[in-house]
N, C-alpha and C positions, 0 to 999 in steps of 0.2 A: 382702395388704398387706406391702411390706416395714420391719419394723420397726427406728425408728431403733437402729442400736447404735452407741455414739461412742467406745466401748472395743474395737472391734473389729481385727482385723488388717488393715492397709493395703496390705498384700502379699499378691496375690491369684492363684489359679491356681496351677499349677504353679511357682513361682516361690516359694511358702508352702511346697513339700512335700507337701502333699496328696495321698494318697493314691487317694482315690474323687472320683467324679465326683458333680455336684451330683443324676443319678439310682441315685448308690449302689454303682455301679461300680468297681470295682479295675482301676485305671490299671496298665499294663506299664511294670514297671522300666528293661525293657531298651531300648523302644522312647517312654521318658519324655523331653518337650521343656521347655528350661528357660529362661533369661534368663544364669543365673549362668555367671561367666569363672572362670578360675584359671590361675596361672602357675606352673612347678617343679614342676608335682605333678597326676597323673592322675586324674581327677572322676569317678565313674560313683554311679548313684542304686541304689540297696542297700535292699529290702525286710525283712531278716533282724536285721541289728542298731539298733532305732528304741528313743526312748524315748516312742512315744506310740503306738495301734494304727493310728490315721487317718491318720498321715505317716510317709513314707519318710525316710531320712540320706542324705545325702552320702556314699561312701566315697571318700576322698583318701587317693592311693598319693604320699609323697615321690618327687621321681625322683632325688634323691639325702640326705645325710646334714645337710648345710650351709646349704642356701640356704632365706630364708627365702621361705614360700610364700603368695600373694594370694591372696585367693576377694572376688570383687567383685559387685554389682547394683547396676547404675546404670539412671536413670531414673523409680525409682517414684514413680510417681504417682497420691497415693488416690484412690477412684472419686466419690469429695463432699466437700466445703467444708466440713464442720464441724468438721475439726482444722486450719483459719482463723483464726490469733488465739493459737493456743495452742500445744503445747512437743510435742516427739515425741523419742521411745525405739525402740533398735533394741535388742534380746538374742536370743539361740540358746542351743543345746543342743550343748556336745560331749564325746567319748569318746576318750578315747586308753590305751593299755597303757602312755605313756611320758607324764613331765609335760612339757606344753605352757606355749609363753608364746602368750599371744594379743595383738594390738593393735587395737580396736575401733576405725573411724571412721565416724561420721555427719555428711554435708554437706546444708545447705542450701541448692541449687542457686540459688534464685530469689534470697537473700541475700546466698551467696557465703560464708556462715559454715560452719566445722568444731567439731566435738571427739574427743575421741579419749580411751581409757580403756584400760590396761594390765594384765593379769591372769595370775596363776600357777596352772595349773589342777594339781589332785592326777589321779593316773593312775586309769586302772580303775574310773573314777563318772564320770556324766552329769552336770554341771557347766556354773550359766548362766555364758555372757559375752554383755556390756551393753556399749554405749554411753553416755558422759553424757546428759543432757535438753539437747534441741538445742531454741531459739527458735522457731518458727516465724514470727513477726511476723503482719502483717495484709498482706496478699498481693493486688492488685488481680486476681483473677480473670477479668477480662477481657481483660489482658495480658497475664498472666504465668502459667503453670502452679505449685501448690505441688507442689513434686519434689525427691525425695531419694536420694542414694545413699550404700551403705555397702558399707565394707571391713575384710577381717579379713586382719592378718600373722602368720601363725604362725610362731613360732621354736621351736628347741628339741624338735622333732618325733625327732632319733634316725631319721631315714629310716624310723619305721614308720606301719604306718596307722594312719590317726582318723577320727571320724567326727561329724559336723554333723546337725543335726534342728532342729526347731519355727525358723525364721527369721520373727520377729514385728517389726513396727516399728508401732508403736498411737499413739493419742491419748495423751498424758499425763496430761493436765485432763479428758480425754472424763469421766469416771467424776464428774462435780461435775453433769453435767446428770441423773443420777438424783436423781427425787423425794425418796427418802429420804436421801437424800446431804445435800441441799438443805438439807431439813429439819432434818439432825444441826444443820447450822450454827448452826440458828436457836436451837436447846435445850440445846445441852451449851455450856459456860465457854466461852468466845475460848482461852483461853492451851491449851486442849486440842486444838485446830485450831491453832494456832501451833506445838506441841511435834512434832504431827504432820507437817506442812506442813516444819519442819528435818530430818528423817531423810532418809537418803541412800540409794539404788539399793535399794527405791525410798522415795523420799518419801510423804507420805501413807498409811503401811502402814494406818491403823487405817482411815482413810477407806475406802480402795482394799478394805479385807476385809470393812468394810457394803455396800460397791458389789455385790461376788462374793456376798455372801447374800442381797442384794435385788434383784440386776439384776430378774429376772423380777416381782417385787412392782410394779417401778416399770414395767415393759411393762406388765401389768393395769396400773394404773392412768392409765397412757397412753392402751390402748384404752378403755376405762371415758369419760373423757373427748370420744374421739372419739365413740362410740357415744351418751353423753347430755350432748352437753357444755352444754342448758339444757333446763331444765323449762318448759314452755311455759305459764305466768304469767311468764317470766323473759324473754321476748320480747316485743319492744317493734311496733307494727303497722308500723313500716315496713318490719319484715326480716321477715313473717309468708311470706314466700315466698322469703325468703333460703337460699342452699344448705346454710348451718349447720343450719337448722332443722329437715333432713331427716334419717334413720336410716340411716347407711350398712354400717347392719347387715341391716335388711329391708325398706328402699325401693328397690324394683327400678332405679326409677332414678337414685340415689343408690350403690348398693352397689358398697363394694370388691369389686375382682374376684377376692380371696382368699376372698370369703365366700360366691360364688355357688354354688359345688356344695352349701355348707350348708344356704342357702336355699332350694335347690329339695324339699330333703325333709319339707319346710312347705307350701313354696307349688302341689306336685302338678302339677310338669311335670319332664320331662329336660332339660336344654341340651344343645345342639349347637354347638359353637365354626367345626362343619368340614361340610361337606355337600358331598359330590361326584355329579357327575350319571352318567350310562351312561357321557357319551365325555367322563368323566375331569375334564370342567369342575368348578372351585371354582365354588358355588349363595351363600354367603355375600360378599358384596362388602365391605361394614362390621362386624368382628365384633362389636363394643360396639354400635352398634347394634342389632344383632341379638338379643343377648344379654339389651338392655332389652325389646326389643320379645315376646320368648319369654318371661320372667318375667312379667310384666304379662299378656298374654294368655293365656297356657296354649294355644296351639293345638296342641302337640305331646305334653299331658297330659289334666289337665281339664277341658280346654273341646274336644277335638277332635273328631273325626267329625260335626261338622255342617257342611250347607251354607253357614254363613257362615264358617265355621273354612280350608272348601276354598278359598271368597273368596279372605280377607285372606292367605293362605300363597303363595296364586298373585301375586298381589298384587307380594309383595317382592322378585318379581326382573323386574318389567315395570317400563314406564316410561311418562313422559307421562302420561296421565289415567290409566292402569292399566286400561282395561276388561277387565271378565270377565262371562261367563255361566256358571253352575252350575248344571245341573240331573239331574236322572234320565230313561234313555233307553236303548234300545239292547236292554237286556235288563233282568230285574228288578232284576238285582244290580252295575248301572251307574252311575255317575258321569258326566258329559259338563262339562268345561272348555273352553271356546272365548275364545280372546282375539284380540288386533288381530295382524298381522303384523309391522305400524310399532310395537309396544309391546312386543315378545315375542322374546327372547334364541335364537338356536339354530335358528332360524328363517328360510326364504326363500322356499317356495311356499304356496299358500293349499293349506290340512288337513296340511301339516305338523302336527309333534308337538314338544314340548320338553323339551329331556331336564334340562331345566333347574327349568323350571313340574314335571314329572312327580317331579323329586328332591323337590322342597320339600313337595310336597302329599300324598307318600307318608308322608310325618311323620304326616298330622294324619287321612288317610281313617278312615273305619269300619272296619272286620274284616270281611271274607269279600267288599269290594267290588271291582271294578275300576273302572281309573281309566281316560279316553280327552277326551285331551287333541287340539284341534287350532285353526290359529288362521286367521284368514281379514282380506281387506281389509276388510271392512265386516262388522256384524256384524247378522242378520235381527231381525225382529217374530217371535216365539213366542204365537201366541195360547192365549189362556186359562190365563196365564201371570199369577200379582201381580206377580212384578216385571220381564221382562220385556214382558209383552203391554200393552203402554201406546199405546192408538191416540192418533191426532192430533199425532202425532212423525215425524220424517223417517223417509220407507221407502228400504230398503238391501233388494239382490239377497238371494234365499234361499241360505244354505248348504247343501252336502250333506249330508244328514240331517233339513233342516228341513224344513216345509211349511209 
C-alpha cells in the first residue's frame, strides 16, 4: 500500500537528485538524465561532493566571472492532488568556496502568481536557499494541471565552482494532516499555534518538528484504522457485507496488495504473480484475479496434489463451460487431463497438449507424478467412473486412450 505522505517531495526522479533507483541501485553520474536548464555556466551531476548519501549535486562551472547564471525546472507537476488548496515551498542545498548571491523564484503556473527571495550565502558550508510560500489556490483539476516552476540567479559566483543538492518543493500545510498534529491543536493554548503559525522560513517550526517525530506514529495509526476501522457490534445490518467490513489485512479478497507476500506465510500457499508456459506464453491473464483466487484456495500450497486441485488449476486458463476430466492412467504414477479443444488455449488438433493447462497444473500435481494432458472435440463415457461414468447422458466418440 502506498502510504499517504503529504509532506513529501513533489519533485520526483532524477529531477530530485537521487541517487539510486527505487531497487537500490546507483544511478551513473555520467550517463545521469535530468529536466534542469542552465544558462552562463556548465552543469554536469557530481557524485563526490553531496551533502546527503542518496543524492548527487549539481557541479556548475561559471563560463565566465560576470554574468549572472540561471538554473531553471519548469513544469513540475505533483503526482496527487493533496497539496490542492494549500501553499508550497521550493529550498536547495548549496556550496561554494566563494560567497554567493542567490535569487529564489517560485511560479504558479495555473495562477500565474510569483515570488521570489534573495540570499547571501557564506563560503565553504552547505547553505539552505528557499523560496517564499507560494499560494496554491483550489485548482479545478479537471482543467487545469497544479504546476510549478522555479529558478535560481546566482550572482556573485567569482567565475568558480559551486555546487547545488537536495532540490525539494513540498506541501507546506501537508504536515497539519498528521494525526498528532491534529491533535496538538486541540490541547495546547490557540495563541501557541498563532505564535507558531507567524515564524518565518519556516513557519510552523514547532508544528513541523512534532510532524518529523511523529510522522511514523501517525502512519500506524492510519494503517490501524484501515485494518480495524469497526468492531463489528459497530456495524449496522445493512453494510454487514459492505467492503469496509472486510480485513484488508487477511481477507484474501479484500487484501492490499502490499500485504500479500505477508499473508501467504499464514495462509500455506506461495503466489505466483507470473506463470509462463514451454513456448514462453504468459498462463496468468488477470493477476488480481489470480492472486485472489490462489490465496483463498491454496492449490499451489495446502490444498494441492489432489484431483480436485488438478481440476480447478486446469480450469483457469480454459473457457466456456471449462470442461475437464482428471483421472489416473497410463501408468501407476500418471495423471490424465483431457479438456475440450473449443475450451483449451494452445491448442488445434484433437490429443494435442497445452502448454498452457501443463504450466498451471504443474503448480499444484503430487511429487514423483507425471502429468499427460490432451484435449479432444467431444469428450467420452469412462465407465466405472463416480464422476465421469454417468450413464443416460449423451454418448460422444471414444478418445485414444479410452475404452
Amino acid at each position: 500500500m502506498d502510504i499517504f505522505n503529504p509532506t513529501r517531495n513533489v519533485i520526483v526522479g532524477n529531477d530530485s537528485l537521487q541517487a539510486q533507483t527505487l531497487d537500490g541501485l546507483f544511478l551513473n553520474p555520467e550517463t545521469y538524465t535530468h529536466n534542469w536548464t542552465i544558462s552562463n555556466a556548465i552543469l554536469t551531476v557530481d557524485s563526490a561532493v553531496t551533502v546527503h548519501p542518496l543524492n548527487y549535486s549539481f557541479k556548475i562551472q561559471p563560463l565566465n566571472e560576470a554574468s549572472t547564471i540561471s538554473i531553471s525546472l519548469n513544469g513540475i507537476i505533483p503526482p496527487d492532488n493533496d497539496i490542492n488548496g494549500s501553499e508550497a515551498q521550493f529550498h536547495c542545498q548549496f556550496y561554494s568556496p566563494h560567497e554567493l548571491t542567490v535569487e529564489a523564484k517560485i511560479t504558479n503556473v495555473a495562477a500565474n502568481t510569483f515570488k521570489t527571495n534573495s540570499q547571501n550565502l557564506i563560503a565553504e558550508k552547505w547553505e539552505a536557499v528557499f523560496t517564499p510560500v507560494i499560494s496554491v489556490g483550489l485548482i479545478n483539476v479537471n482543467v487545469d494541471n497544479i504546476e510549478f516552476d522555479v529558478r535560481l540567479d546566482i550572482s556573485n559566483h567569482g567565475g568558480q565552482i559551486f555546487y547545488l543538492s537536495m532540490p525539494i518543493l513540498m506541501n507546506e500545510l501537508g504536515f497539519t494532516k498528521n494525526t498528532f498534529v491534529a491533535n496538538l491543536r486541540k490541547f495546547v493554548p490557540t495563541f501557541i499555534w498563532d505564535k507558531d503559525k507567524i515564524q518565518e522560513y519556516p513557519n510552523y517550526p514547532f508544528a513541523k518538528f512534532l510532524h518529523v517525530l511523529t510522522y511514523y506514529g501517525s502512519v500506524s495509526a492510519l494503517l490501524y484504522t484501515k485494518f480495524y476501522e469497526y468492531l463489528n457490534n459497530e456495524i449496522s445490518l445493512q453494510n454487514q457485507n459492505a467492503a469496509f467490513r472486510f480485513s484488508q489485512l487477511t481477507n484474501p479478497e479484500y487484501i492490499d496488495s502490499e500485504y500479500i507476500n505477508w499473508l501467504t506465510q499464514f495462509n500455506g500457499t506461495p503466489i505466483y504473480k507470473t506463470i509462463t508456459s514451454a513456448t514462453s506464453t504468459e498462463v496468468i491473464s488477470n493477476v488480481d484475479e489470480s492472486l485472489t483466487w490462489q490465496l483463498i484456495n491454496g492449490y499451489f500450497g495446502r490444498n494441492a496434489g489432489t484431483l480436485f486441485a488438478i481440476k480447478e488449476c486446469a480450469q483457469q486458463v480454459l473457457t466456456g463451460n471449462k470442461v475437464v476430466y482428471v483421472f489416473p492412467g497410463g501408468s501407476f504414477f500418471q495423471i490424465n487431463i483431457y479438456t475440450l479443444l473449443a475450451e483449451t488455449p494452445g491448442v488445434l488438433n484433437a490429443g494435442d497438449s497445452s502448454p498452457e493447462v501443463l504450466a498451471l497444473v504443474a503448480k499444484t500435481k503430487p511429487m514423483g507424478f507425471e502429468l499427460n494432458h490432451a484435449s479432444y472435440a467431444v469428450l467420452p463415457l469412462i465407465l466405472d467412473d463416480s464422476t465421469y461414468g454417468l450413464l443416460g447422458g449423451p454418448t460422444a466418440p471414444s478418445a485414444p486412450g479410452l475404452g
